[in-house]
N, C-alpha and C positions, 0 to 999 in steps of 0.2 A: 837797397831794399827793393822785393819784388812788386809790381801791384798786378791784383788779377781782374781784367778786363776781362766780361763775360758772367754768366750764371755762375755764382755761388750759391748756396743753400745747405740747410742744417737738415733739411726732411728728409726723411726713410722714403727709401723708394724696393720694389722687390721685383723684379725680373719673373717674366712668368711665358708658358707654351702653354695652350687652351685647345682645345677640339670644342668648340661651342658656336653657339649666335650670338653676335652683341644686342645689346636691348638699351634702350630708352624708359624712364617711366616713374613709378611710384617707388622708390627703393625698396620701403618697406615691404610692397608688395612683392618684388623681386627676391630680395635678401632673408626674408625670413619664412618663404615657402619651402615646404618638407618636396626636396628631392630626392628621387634614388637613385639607384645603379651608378654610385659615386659622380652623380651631379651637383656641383655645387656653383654659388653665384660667386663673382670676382668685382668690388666697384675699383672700376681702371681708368675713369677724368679722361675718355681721349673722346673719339670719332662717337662711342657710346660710352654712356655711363657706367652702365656694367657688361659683362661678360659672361652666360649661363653652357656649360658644360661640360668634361672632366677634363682636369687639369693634368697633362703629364709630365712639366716642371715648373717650380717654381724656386724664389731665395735670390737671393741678393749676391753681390759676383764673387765673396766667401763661400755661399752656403749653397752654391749651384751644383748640384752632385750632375755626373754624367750619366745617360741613359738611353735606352734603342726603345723604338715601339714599332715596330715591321707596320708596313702598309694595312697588312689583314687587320691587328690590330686593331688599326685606326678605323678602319671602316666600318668594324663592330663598336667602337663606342660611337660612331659617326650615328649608327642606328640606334642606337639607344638612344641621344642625345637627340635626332629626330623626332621618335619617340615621347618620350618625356615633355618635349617641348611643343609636338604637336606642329612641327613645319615640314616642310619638304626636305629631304638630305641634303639638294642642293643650296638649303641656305649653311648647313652646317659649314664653318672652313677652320681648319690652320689659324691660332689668333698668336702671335708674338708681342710682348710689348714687353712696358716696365708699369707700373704702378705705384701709387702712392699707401705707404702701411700706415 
């Protein structure tokens, strides 16, 4: 018989790439503010609670389709996401994690 020493767990988790800020704070105020230019919030339990920006992958290690987004790309949602959020570019970054669904 085997035994598994280590994290076990039954929860969903989802694998996600973010162009955003992390954020701290009231959720509801975070989560259910009208964004645009496909800005959306992420609540991700890590460094911050949530995560506000466009998303260019997300899904769980099935459902992870592959995908490019050239630099240019990103520097145009980098500004929008700026934008929207009202910070400097330089907070925008690159967010990788996994998350709980």
């Amino acid at each position: 018989m085997k035994i598994r020493n280590g994290f076990v767990s039954n929860s969903s988790s989802s694998s996600f790439v973010i162009l955003g800020v992390g954020q701290n704070g009231d959720g509801e105020d975070i989560m259910e503010r009208d964004y645009t230019n496909g800005i959306e919030a992420l609540y991700v339990e890590g460094e911050f609670d949530y995560i506000v920006g466009i998303v260019i992958a997300s899904g769980d290690d099935y459902d992870f389709d592959e995908s490019t987004t050239s630099v240019a790309e990103m520097h145009d949602m980098a500004t929008k996401v700026s934008e929207e959020l009202n910070v400097d570019i330089n907070e925008v970054k690159l967010i990788t994690g996994v998350r709980p669904c």
